[in-house]
N, C-alpha and C positions, 0 to 999 in steps of 0.2 A: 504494500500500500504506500505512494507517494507519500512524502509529507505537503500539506499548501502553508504558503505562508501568505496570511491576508497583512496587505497593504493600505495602509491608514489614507483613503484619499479625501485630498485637501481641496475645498473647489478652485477653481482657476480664481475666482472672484472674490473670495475671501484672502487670498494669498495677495492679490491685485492691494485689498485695503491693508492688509500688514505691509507691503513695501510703499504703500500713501502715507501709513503714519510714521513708517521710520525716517524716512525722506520730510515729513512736514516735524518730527521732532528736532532732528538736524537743523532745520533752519529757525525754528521759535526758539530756541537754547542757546545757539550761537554754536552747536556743537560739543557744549559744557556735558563732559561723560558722566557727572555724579546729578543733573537734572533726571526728573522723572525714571527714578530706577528700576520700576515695574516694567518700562518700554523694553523688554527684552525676550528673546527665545525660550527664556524659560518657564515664560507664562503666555497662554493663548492671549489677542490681544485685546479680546473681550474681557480679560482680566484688567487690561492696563489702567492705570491710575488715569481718570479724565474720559474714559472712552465707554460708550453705552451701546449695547447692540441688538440690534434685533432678535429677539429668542429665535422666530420663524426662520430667516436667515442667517442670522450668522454675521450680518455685515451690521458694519458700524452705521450708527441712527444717529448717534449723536457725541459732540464733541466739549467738555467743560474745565476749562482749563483757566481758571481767574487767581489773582493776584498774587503774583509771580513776576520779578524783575529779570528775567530774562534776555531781554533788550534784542529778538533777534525780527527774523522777520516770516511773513505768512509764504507756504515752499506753493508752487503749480501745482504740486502732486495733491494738495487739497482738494482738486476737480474732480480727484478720482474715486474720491470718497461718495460713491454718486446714492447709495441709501442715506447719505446725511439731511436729519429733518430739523437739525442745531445743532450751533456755532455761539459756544461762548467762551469768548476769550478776550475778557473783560480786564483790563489793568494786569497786559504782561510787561510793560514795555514797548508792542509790537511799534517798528518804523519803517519806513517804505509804503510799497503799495499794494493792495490789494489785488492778488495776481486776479487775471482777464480768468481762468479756469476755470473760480467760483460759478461762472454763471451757467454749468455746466451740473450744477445743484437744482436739480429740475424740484426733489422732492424738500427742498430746504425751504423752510418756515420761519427759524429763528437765526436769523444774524447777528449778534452781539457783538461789537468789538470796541464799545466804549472805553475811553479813560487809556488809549492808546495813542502813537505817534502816528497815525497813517497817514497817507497824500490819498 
């Protein structure tokens, strides 16, 4: 008798938002490694500290990450977050601009991003 070995599959779309929020951690931290320590491999990212998910799906709904001096700025890869229904990121610091990608947030609701540097 064979042995099988089952393999844990990950959806393409779920994996899509874990490389959105490592990429959008990157640039709200400035890259700062000891920021948001839960953002890691060793916790699914419906775990992560700030990040809310759809039980049905799996994918990230929603994004809460407030007051935090961080000073960095908002990554493109936030577009890809596309089950996000809120954005609060309330007094990080954030400076620059608002990348064009957000508007790719078809099912987004809440935008927060008060008490920020943005253009």
């Amino acid at each position: 008798m064979a042995s099988q070995t089952l393999a844990v599959h990950v959806p393409l779309s779920s994996e899509t938002d874990k490389i959105a929020l490592l990429a959008l951690k990157d640039k709200l931290t400035n890259g700062d490694p000891h920021a948001l320590p839960s953002w890691n491999e060793s916790l699914h990212f419906c775990s992560w500290e700030g990040v809310t998910c759809s039980p049905q799906h799996m994918r990230v709904s929603a994004l809460q990450l407030q007051n935090q001096d961080w000073g960095g700025t908002l990554a493109p890869s936030l577009g890809n977050l596309t089950f996000l229904k809120e954005i609060n990121l309330t007094n990080i610091n954030l400076h620059g601009e608002i990348p064009r990608e957000v508007g790719r947030l078809k099912r987004l609701h809440i935008l927060d991003l008060r008490q920020n540097n943005l253009k």
